[in-house]
MARMITOR-12279 format. One record per atom (N, C-alpha, C, O): atom name; x, y, z. Coordinates in steps of 0.02 Angstrom, whole numbers. Example, Ala and Ser with C-alpha at 12.3 -4.5 7.8 and 13.67 -1.06 7.14 Angstrom:
2
+------+--------+--------+--------+
| site |     c1 |     c2 |     c3 |
+------+--------+--------+--------+
|    N |    660 |   -284 |    390 |
|   CA |    615 |   -225 |    390 |
|    C |    660 |   -165 |    390 |
|    O |    712 |   -166 |    423 |
|    N |    642 |   -112 |    354 |
|   CA |    684 |    -53 |    357 |
|    C |    645 |      2 |    394 |
|    O |    670 |     57 |    402 |
+------+--------+--------+--------+
//
This chain:
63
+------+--------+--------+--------+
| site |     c1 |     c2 |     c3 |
+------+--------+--------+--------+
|    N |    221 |    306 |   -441 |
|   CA |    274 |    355 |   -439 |
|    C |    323 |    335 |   -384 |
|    O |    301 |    314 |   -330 |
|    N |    390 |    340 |   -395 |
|   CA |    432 |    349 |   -349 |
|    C |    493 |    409 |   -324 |
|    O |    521 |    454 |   -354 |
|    N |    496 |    380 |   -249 |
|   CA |    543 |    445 |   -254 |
|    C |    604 |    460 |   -246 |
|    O |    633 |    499 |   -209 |
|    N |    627 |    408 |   -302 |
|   CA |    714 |    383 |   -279 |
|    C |    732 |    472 |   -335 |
|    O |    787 |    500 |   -333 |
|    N |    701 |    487 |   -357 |
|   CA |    689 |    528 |   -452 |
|    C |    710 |    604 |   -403 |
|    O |    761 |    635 |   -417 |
|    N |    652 |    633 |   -329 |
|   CA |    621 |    677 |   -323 |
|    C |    677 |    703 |   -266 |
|    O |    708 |    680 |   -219 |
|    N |    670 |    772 |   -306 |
|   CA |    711 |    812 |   -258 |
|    C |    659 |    869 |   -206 |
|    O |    609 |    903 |   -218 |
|    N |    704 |    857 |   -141 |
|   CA |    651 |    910 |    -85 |
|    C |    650 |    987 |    -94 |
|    O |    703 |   1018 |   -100 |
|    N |    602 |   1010 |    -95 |
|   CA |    607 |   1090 |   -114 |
|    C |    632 |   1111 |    -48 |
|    O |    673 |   1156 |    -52 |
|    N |    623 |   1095 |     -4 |
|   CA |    650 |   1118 |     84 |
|    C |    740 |   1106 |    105 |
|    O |    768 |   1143 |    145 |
|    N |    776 |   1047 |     69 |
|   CA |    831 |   1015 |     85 |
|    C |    875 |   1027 |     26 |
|    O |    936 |   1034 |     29 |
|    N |    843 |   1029 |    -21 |
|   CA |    863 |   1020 |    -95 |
|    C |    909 |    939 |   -107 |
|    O |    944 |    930 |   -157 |
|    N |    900 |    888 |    -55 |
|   CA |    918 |    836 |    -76 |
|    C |    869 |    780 |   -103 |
|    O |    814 |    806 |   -107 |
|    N |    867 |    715 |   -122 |
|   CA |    846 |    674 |   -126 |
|    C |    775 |    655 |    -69 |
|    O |    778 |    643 |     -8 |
|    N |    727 |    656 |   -103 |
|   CA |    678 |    615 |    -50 |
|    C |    691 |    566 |    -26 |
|    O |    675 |    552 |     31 |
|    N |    728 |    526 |    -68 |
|   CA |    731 |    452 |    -35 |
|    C |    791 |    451 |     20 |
|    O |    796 |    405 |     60 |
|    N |    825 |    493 |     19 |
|   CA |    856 |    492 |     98 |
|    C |    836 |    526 |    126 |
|    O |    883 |    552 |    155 |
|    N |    774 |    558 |    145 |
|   CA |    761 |    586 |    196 |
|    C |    796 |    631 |    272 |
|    O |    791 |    620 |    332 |
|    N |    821 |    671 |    241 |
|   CA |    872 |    701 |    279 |
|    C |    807 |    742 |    300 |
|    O |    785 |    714 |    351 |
|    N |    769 |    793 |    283 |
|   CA |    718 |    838 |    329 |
|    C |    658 |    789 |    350 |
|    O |    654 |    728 |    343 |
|    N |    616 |    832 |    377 |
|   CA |    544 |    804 |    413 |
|    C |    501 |    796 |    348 |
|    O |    461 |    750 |    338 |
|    N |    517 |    851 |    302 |
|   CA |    464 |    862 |    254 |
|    C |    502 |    800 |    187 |
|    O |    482 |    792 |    129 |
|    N |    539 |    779 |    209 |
|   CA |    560 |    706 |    152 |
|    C |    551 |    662 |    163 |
|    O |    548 |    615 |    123 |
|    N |    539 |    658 |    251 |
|   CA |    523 |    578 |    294 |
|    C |    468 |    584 |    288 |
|    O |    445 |    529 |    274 |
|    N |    406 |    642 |    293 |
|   CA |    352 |    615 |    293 |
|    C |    309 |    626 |    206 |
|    O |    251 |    609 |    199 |
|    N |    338 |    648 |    165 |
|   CA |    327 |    619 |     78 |
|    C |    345 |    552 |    104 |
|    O |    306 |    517 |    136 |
|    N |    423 |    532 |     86 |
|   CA |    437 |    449 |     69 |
|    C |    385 |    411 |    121 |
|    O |    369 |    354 |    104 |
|    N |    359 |    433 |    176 |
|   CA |    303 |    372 |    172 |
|    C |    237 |    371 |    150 |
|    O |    202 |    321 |    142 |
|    N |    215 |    455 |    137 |
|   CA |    150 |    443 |    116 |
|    C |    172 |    421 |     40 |
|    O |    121 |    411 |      7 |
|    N |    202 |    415 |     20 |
|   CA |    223 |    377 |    -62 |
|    C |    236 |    319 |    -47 |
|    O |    207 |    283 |    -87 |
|    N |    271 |    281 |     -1 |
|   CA |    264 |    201 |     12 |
|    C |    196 |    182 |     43 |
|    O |    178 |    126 |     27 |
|    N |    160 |    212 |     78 |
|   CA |     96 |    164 |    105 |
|    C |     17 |    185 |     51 |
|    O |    -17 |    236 |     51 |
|    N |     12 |    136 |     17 |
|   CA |    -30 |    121 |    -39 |
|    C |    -83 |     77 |     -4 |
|    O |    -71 |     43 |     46 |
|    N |   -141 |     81 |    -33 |
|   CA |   -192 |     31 |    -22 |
|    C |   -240 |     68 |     44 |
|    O |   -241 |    126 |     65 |
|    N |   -268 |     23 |     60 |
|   CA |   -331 |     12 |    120 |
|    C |   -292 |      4 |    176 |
|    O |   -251 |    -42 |    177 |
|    N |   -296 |     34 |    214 |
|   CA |   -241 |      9 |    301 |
|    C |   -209 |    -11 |    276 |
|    O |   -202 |    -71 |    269 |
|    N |   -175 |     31 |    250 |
|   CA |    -72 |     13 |    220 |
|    C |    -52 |    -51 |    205 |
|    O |      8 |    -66 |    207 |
|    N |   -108 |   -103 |    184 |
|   CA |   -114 |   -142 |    161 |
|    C |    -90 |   -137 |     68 |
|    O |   -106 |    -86 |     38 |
|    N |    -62 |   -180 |     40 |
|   CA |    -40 |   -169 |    -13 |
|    C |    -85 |   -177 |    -69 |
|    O |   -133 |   -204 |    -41 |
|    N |   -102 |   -171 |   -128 |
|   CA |   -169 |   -185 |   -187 |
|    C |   -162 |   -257 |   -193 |
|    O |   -215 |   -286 |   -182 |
|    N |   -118 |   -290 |   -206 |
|   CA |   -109 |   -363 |   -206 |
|    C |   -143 |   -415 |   -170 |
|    O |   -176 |   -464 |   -188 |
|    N |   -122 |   -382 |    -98 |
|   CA |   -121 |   -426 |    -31 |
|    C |   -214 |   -416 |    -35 |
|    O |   -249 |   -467 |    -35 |
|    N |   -240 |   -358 |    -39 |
|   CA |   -304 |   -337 |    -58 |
|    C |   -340 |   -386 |    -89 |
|    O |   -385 |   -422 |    -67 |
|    N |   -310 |   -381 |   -149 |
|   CA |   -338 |   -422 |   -196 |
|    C |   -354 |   -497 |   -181 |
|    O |   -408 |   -525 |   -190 |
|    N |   -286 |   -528 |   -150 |
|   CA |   -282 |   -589 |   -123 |
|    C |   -335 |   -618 |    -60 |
|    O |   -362 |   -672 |    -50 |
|    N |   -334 |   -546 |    -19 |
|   CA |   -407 |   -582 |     25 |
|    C |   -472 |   -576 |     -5 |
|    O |   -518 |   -612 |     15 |
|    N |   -481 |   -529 |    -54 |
|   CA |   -561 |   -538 |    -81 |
|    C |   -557 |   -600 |   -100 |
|    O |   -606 |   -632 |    -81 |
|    N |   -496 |   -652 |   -149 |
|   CA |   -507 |   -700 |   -156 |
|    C |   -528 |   -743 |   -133 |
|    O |   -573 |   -781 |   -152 |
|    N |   -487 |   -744 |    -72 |
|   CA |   -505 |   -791 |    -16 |
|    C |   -584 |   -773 |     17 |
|    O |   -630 |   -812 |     29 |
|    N |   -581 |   -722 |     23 |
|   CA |   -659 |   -719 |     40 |
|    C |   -737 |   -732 |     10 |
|    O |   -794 |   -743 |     31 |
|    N |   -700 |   -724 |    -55 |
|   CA |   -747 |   -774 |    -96 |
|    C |   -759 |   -864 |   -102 |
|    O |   -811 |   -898 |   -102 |
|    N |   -693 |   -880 |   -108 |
|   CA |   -707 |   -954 |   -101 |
|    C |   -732 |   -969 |    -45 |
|    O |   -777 |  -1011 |    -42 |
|    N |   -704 |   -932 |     20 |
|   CA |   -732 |   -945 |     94 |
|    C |   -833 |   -967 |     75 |
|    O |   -864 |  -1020 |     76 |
|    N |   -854 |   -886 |     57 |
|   CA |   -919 |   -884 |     33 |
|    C |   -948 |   -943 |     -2 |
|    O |   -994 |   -981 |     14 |
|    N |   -918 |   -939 |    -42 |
|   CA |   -920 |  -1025 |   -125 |
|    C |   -950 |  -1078 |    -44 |
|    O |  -1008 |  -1088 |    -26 |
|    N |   -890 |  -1100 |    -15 |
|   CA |   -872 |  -1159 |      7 |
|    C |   -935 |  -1163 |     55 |
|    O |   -980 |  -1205 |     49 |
|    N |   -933 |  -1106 |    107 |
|   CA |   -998 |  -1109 |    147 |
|    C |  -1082 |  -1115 |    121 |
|    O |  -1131 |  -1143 |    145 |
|    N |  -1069 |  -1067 |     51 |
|   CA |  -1126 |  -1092 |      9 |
|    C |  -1154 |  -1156 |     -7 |
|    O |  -1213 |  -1171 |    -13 |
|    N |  -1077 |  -1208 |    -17 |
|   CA |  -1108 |  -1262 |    -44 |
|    C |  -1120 |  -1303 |     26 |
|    O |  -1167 |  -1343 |     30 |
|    N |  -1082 |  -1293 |     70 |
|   CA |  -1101 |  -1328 |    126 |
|    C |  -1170 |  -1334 |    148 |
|    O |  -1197 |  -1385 |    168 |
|    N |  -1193 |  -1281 |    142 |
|   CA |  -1246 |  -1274 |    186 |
|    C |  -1325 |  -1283 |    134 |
|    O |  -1383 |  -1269 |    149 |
|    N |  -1298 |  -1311 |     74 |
|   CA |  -1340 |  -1327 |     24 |
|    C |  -1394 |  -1297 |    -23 |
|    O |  -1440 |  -1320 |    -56 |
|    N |  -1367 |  -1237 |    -10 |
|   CA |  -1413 |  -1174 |    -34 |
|    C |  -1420 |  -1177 |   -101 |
|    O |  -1453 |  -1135 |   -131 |
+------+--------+--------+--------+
//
């Protein structure tokens, strides 16, 4: 969802300009997604890496 769409019931303007308190703090709990405001992607991208890490040390160590 975004909130270029959403109008403030408090301001009656746009969320995405954030003119009140109650629009600045929606537009960020609607931008910060994920685990420690970490993004699903970036997420995704270190399990990767944390797996080959795993793989690689696996084969090293000859298990």
């Amino acid at each position: 969802m975004s909130c270029e769409h959403l109008v403030c019931a408090q301001c009656a303007h746009p969320v995405i300009e954030g003119r009140c308190p109650l629009c600045r703090a929606n537009r960020e709990r609607m931008h910060h997604h994920g685990f420690a405001g970490l993004s699903p992607a970036l997420i995704a991208v270190l399990l990767i890496v944390a797996l080959f890490v795993t793989l690689v040390l696996k084969h090293l160590s000859g298990l």
